[in-house]
C-alpha positions as CSV (number, residue, x, y, z in Angstrom):
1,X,29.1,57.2,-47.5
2,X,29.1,53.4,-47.9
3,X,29.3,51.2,-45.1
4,X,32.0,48.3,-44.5
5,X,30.3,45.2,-45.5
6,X,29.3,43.0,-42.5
7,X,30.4,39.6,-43.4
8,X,27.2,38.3,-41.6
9,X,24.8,40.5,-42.6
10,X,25.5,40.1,-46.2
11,X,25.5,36.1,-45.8
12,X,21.6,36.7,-44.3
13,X,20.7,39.1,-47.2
14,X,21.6,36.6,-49.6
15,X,19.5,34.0,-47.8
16,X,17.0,36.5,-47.5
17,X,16.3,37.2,-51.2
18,X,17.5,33.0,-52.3
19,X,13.6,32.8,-50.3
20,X,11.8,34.9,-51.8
21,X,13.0,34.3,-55.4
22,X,12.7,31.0,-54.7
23,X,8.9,31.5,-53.6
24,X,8.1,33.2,-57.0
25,X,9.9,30.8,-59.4
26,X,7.0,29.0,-60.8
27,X,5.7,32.8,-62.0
28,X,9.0,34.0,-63.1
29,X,9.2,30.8,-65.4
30,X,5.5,31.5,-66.5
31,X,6.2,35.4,-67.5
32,X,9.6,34.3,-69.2
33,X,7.9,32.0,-71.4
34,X,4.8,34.6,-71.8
35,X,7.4,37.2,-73.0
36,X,9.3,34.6,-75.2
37,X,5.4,34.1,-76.7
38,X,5.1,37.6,-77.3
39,X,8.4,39.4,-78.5
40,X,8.2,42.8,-79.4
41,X,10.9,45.1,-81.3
42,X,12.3,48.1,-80.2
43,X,10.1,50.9,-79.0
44,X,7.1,48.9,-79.3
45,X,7.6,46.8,-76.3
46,X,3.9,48.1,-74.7
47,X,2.9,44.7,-73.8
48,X,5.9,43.9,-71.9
49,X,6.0,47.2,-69.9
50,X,2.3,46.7,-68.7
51,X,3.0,42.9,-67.6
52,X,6.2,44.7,-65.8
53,X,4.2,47.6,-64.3
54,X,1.2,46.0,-63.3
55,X,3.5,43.4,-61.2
56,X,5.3,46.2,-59.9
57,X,2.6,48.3,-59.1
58,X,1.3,44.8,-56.4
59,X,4.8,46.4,-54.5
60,X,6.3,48.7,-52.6
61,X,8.0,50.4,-56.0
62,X,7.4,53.9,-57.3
63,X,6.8,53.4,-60.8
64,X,7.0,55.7,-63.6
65,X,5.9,54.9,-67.4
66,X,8.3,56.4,-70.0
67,X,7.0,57.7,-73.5
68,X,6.4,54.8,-75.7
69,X,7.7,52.4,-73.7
70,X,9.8,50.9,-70.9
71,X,9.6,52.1,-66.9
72,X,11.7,53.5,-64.0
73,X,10.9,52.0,-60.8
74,X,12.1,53.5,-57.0
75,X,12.5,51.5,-53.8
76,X,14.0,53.4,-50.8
77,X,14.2,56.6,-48.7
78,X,16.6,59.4,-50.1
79,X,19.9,59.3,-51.1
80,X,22.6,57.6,-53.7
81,X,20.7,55.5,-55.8
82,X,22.6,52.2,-56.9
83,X,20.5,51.5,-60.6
84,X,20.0,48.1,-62.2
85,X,19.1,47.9,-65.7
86,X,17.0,45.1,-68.1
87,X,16.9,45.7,-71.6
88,X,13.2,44.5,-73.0
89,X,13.3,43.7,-77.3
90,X,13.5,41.3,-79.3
91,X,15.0,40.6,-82.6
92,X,13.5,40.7,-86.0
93,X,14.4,37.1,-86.9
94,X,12.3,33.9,-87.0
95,X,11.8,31.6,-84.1
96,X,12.8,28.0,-85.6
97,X,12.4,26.3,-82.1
98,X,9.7,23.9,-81.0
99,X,9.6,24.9,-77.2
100,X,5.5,25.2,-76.1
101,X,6.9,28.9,-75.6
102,X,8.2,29.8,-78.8
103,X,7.2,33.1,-80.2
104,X,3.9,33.3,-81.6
105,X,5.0,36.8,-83.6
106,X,5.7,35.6,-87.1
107,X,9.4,37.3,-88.0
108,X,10.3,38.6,-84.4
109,X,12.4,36.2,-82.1
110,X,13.9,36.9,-78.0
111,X,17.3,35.3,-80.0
112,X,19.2,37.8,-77.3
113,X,17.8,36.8,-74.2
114,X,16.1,40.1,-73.1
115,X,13.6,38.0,-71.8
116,X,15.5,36.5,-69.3
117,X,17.0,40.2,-68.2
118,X,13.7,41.4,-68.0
119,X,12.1,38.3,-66.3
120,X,15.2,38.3,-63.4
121,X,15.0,42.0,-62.8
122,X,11.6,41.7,-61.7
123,X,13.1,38.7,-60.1
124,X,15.7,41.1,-58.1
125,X,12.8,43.8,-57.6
126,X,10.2,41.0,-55.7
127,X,13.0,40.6,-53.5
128,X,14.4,43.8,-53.1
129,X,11.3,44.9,-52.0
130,X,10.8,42.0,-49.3
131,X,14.1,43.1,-47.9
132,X,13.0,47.0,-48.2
133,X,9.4,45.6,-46.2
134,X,11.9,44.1,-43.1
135,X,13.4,47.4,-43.3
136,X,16.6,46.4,-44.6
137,X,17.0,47.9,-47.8
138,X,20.6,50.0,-46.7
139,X,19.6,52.5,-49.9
140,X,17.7,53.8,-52.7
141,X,17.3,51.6,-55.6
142,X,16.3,52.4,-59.0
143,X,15.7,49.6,-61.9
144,X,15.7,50.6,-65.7
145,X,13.2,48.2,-67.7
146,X,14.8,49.8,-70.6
147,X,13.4,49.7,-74.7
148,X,15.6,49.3,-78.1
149,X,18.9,48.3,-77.3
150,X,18.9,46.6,-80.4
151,X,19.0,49.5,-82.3
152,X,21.3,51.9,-82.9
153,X,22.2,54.2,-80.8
154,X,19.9,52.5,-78.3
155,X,17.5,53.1,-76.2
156,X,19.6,54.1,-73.2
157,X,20.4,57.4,-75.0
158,X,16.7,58.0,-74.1
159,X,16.4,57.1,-70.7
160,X,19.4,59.2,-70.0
161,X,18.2,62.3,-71.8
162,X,14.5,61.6,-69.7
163,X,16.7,62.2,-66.4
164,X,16.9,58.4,-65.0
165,X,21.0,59.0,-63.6
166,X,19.9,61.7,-61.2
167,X,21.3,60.5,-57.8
168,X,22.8,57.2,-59.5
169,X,26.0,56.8,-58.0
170,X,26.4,53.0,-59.8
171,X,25.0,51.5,-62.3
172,X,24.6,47.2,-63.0
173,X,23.4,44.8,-66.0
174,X,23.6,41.4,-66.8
175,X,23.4,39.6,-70.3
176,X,23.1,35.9,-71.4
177,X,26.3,34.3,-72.1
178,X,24.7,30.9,-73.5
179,X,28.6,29.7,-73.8
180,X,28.5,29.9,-70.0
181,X,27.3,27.3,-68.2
182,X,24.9,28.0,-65.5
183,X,25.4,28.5,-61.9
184,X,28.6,30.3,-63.4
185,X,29.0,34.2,-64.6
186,X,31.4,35.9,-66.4
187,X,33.1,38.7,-65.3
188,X,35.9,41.1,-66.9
189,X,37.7,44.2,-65.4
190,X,37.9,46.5,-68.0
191,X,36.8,46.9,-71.6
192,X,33.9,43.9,-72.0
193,X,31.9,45.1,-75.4
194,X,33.0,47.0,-78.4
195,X,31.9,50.0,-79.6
196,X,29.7,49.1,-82.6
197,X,28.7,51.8,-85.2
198,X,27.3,51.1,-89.3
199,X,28.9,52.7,-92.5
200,X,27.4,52.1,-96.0
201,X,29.5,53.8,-98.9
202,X,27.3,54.1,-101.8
203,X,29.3,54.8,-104.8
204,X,28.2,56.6,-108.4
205,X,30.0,56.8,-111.7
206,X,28.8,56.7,-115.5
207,X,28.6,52.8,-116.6
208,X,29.0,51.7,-119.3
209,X,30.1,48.6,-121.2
210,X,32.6,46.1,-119.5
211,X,34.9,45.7,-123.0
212,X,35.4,50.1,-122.6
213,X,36.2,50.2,-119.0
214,X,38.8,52.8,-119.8
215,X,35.3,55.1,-121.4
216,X,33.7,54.8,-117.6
217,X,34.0,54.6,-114.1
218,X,35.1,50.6,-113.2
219,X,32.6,51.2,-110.3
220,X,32.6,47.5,-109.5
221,X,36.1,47.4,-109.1
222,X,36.1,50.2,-107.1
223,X,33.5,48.8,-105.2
224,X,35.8,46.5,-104.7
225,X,38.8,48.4,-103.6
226,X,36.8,49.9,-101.1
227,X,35.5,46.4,-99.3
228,X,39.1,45.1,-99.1
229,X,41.3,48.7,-98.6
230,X,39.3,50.3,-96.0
231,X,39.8,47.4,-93.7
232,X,43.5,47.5,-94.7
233,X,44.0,51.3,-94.0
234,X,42.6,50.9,-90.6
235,X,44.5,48.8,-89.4
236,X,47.7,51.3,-90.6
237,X,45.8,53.8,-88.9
238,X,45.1,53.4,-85.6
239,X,46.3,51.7,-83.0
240,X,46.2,48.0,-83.3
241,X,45.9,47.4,-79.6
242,X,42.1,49.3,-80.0
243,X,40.9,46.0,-81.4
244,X,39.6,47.6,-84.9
245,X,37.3,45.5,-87.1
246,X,35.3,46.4,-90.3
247,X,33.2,43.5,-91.2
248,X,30.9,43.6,-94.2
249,X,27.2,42.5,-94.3
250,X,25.8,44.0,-97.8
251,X,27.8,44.3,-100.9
252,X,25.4,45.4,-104.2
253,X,25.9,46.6,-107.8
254,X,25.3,45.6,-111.4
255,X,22.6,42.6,-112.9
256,X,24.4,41.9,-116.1
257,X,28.2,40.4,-116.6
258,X,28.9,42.3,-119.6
259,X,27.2,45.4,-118.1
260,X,29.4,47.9,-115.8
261,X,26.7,49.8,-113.7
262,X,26.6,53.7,-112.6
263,X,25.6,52.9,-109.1
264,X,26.3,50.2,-106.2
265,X,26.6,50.0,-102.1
266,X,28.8,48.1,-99.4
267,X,27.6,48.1,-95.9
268,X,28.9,46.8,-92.6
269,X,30.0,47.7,-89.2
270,X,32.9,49.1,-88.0
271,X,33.7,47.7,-84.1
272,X,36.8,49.4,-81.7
273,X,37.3,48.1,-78.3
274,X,38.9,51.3,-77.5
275,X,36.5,54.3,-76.1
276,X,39.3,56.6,-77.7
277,X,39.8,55.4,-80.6
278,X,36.3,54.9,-80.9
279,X,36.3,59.0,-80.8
280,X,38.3,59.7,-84.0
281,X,37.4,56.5,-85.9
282,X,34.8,58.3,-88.4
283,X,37.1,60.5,-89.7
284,X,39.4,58.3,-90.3
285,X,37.0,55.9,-92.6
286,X,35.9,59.5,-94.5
287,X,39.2,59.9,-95.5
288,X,39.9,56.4,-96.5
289,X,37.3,56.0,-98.8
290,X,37.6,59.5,-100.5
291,X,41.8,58.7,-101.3
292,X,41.0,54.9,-101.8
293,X,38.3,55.6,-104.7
294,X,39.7,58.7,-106.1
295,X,42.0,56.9,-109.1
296,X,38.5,55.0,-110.1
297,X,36.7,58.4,-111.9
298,X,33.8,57.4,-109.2
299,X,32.3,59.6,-106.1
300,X,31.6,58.2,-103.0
301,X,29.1,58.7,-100.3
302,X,29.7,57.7,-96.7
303,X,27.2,57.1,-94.2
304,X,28.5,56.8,-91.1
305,X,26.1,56.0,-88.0
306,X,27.8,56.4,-84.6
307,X,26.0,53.2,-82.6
308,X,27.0,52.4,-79.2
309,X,30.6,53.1,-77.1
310,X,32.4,49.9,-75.6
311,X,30.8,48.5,-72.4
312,X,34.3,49.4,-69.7
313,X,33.9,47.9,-66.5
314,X,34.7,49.9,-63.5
315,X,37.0,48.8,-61.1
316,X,35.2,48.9,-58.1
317,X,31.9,48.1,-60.0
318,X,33.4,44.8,-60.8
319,X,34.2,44.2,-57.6
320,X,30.8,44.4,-56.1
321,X,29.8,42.4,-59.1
322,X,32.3,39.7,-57.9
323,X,31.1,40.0,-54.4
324,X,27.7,39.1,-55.4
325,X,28.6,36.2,-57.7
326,X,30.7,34.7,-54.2
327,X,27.3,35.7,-51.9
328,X,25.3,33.8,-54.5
329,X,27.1,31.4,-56.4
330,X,30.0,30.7,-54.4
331,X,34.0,31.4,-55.4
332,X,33.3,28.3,-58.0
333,X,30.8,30.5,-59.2
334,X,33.4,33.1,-60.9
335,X,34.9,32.5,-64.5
336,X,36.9,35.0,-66.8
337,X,34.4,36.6,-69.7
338,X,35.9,37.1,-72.6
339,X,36.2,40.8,-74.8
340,X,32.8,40.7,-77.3
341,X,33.3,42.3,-80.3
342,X,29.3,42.9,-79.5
343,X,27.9,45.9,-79.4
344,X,25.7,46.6,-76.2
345,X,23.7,50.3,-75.4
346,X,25.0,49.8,-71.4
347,X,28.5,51.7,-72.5
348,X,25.7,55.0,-72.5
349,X,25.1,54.8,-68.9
350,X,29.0,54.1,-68.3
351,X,30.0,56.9,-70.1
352,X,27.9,59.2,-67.2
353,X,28.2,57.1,-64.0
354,X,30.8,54.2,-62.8
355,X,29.1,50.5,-63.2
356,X,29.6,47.3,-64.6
357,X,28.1,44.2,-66.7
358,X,28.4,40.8,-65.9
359,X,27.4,37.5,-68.6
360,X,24.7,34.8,-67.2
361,X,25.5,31.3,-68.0
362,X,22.1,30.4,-69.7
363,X,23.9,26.9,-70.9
364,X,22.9,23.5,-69.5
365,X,25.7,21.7,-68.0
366,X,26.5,19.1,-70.8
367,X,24.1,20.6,-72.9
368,X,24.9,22.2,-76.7
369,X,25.9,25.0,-77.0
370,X,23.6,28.4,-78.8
371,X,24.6,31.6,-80.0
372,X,22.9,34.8,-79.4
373,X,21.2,36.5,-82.3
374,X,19.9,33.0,-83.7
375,X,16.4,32.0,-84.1
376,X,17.3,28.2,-82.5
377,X,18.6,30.4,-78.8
378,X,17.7,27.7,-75.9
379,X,18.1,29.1,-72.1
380,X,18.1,27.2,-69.5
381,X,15.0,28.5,-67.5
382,X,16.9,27.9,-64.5
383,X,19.0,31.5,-65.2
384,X,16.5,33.3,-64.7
385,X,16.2,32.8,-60.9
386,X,19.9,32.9,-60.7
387,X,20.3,36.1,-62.7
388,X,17.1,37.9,-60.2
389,X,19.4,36.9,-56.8
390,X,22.5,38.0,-58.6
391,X,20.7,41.2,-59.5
392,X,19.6,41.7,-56.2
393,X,22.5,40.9,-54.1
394,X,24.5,43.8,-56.6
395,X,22.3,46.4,-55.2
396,X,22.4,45.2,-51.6
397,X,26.4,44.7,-51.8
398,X,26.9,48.0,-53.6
399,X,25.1,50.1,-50.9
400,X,26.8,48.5,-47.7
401,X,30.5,48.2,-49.1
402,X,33.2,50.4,-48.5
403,X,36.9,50.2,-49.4
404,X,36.7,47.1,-50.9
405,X,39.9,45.8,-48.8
406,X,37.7,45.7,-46.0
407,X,35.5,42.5,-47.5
């Protein structure tokens, strides 16, 4: 059972771990820009698991290598375990910055900041681990250093199917929010991420010439119908308050004008903010495409890829969340995040357990503002101290609260 926060005692944990993440700065910034150096995609992130176990393995954590890639670490005597999760790949894009630092992997890019996640959870372990040493660790704690979230349906599927929830009674992350400035955090009650999955229709039919389109399948048009309909018959569909969006990336057919072809593709993602509607949304898009392409004399296949359920925000998770960012940061230190139509591989470990997410301000104060996923991302190296005492201060605030009217 958790214990009512001491108002005191949580003011001289938080002093506690500013210390000692203060003490290892200069070697968190060296291993950020190290990783940043050396990206590696999902599940083949070998070199950044061995950097991460070999620091742990200098503490008091009980480390355990998963297949491939990524580790499970354990600090603490027996009991609920409060987790804390860092996702660890990078992006197959190109690194256009000039930074000393910038990825020496021709092609792959940390455009998402999973360095910094990585870099501040080992942050948030150093100290959790000075704190466990003064025998003041109130609880077990277990951190994920977890592989391919930027692939669909993520690596957290894994780590859940290789037992890593047993005993985890909540469950924390952070992400860079580069439109945040820092010394601030985001933080939303609630649905925070979309669900995310792909569809690609790919669409057959006997071509022929364009002046006989009546002699053949108009598969371009078709094509055509489907890119511009599908969106439209979603949103008569299913409820508009679930936030539905069909975006298209990829739309292929033909090389000639005067040519109509027997073959051609449209792909893109389909993103819900609603967990429910998220459940019957497949369906739905079978359906649609079958009745929107029937009149055309074309068949249709649909390949739909379930990716990722919305990231929901728990309640009470949010509010140890906002504890921390007050122990931390100060009540300055607290602005609203906005709903991401991003999809993020955290809504796995929400769907089993109660936890929450909140977004790093990675932005200089003043300075421009970046966009994830883009090869010209600029952190400010500062975050990643921020985001290890944040991360820290979550698993100390989550142990020793109780009814949260009490703090």
């Amino acid at each position: 059972m958790p214990l009512p926060a001491d108002p005191a005692h949580l003011a001289h944990l938080a002093h506690l771990v500013a210390d000692v993440v203060h003490k290892y700065d200069d070697e968190l910034r060296d291993l950020r820009r190290d990783l940043h150096a050396h990206p590696e995609l999902s599940r083949h992130e070998q070199r950044t698991t061995s950097l991460v176990a070999d620091r742990l393995a200098r503490t008091g954590w009980q480390v355990r290598l998963l297949p491939g890639s990524g580790l499970v670490a354990d600090l603490g005597a027996e009991g609920p375990v409060v987790a804390l999760r860092a996702d660890m790949d990078a992006l197959p894009l190109e690194d256009v910055t000039t930074d000393p630092w910038a990825s020496t992997v021709p092609g792959v890019a940390h455009a998402c900041g999973h360095d910094v996640h990585t870099t501040a959870l080992l942050g948030a372990a150093l100290a959790l681990d000075e704190v466990h040493a003064r025998d003041l660790l109130p609880g077990r704690v277990r951190l994920f250093f977890q592989p391919a979230e930027e692939v669909m349906p993520g690596g957290a599927l894994d780590l859940i199917g290789q037992g890593v929830l047993e005993d985890v009674e909540q469950v924390f992350a952070l992400h860079c929010d580069p439109a945040v400035d820092l010394g601030q955090v985001g933080l939303r009650l609630g649905p925070l991420t979309s669900a995310a999955d792909k569809v690609e229709v790919r669409l057959e039919g006997p071509g022929g010439h364009t002046s006989r389109p009546h002699l053949t399948g108009d598969l371009v048009f078709a094509l055509a119908k489907v890119t511009t309909e599908l969106p439209a018959v979603l949103s008569r569909r299913m409820d508009p308050r679930s936030g539905v969006s069909v975006v298209w990336g990829v739309v292929a057919a033909g090389s000639a004008p005067n040519v109509i072809p027997d073959r051609g593709r449209v792909s893109g993602t389909v993103r819900i903010l609603d967990a429910e509607a998220w459940a019957g949304c497949e369906q739905i898009v079978r359906d649609a495409v079958r009745d929107v392409v029937a009149p055309y004399g074309v068949t249709a296949q649909v390949d739909y890829l379930r990716g990722v359920p919305p990231v929901v925000n728990d309640p009470r998770a949010n509010h140890v969340l906002s504890a921390a960012v007050s122990d931390v940061l100060g009540e300055e230190g607290r602005v609203v995040a906005g709903q991401s139509m991003g999809g993020e591989d955290f809504g796995w470990y929400l769907d089993e357990v109660p936890g929450a997410m909140m977004r790093l301000g990675t932005r200089t104060p003043g300075g421009p503002t970046y966009d994830l996923h883009q090869g010209n991302l600029r952190v400010d190296e500062r975050a990643v101290g921020v985001g290890a005492r944040l991360m820290a201060q979550t698993a100390l605030r989550a142990h020793l609260e109780g009814d949260p009217t009490l703090v």
